[in-house]
N, C-alpha and C positions, 0 to 999 in steps of 0.2 A: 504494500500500500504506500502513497505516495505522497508527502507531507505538503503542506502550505507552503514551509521555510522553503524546501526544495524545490516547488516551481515556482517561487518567486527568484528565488538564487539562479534557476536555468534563466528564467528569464530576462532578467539581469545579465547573465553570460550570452546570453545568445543577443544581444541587443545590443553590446559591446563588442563582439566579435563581427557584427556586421557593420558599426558603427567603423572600428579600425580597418574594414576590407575597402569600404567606402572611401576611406581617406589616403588609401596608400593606390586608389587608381590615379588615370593620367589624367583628368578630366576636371573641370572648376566645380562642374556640379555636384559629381557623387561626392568631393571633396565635402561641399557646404551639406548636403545629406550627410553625411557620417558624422561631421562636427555636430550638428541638430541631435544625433542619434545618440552619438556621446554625452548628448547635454542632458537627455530624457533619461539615460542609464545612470547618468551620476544621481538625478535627481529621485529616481525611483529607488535606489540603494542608502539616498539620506532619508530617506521618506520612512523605509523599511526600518530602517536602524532605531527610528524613533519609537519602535512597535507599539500596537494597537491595544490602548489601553481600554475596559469596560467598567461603567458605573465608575468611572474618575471625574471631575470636576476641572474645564480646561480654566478656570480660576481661584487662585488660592481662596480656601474657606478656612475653616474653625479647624475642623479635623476631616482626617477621612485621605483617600487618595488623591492625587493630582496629576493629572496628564500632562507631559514634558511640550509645552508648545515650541520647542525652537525649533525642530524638523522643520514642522511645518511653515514657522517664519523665514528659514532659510530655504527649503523649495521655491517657496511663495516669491520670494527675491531673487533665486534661479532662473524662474521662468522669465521673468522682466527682463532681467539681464542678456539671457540668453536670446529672447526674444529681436531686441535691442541689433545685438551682436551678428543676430543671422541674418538681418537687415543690413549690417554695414558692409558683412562677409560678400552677398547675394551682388552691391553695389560695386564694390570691387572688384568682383569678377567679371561683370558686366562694362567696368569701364577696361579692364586685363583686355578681356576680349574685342571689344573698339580700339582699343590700342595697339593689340598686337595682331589682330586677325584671325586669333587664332582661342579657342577653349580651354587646351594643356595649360598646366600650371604651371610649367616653364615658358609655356611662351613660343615654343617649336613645338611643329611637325616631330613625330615618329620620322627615323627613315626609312622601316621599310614600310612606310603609307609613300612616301614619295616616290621611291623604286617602284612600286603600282603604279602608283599615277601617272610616272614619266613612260611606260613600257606599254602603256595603253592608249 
């Protein structure tokens, strides 16, 4: 049987794993998708860490327990930011590619996309 902790931990790995595949292509966009995907894994593994309290009180009272609100104020501020960030990243690469003519994150062509090109 197959626990909570454990598919939220895969999901978390596997959202990361496609987040770093994203980033290591040649491309401006998968780049800003994988950063994005990076940002939602970090944010779902703070989110997790601050685990799900029941019958707590998300403000201090008299007695009794109390639910940790920082996760949640730091997700809350993640998203903004990250938000923010995948807007500037998306602009960038939009002005990269008016500039250079090109999508790659360097800025060239592949060469053998050219070696096609030029043989056809």
């Amino acid at each position: 049987m197959m626990s909570l902790e454990f598919l939220v931990a895969s999901g978390i790995g596997v959202v990361t794993a496609t987040g770093i595949y994203l980033i290591l292509r040649g491309r401006t966009w998968p780049v800003v998708l994988g950063l994005s995907l990076l940002g939602y894994a970090v944010n779902v593994f703070i989110f997790a860490m601050g685990r799900l309290w029941q019958d707590a009180a998300p403000i201090l009272s008299a007695g009794g327990r109390i639910a940790d609100p920082l996760p949640q104020a730091l997700v809350l501020t993640a998203i903004v930011i990250g938000f923010a960030t995948t807007g500037f990243v998306i602009e960038l690469a939009l002005r990269s590619r008016h500039e250079t003519g090109s999508d790659h994150v360097d800025g060239q062509e592949p060469i053998a996309t050219e070696k096609m090109r030029d043989s056809a």
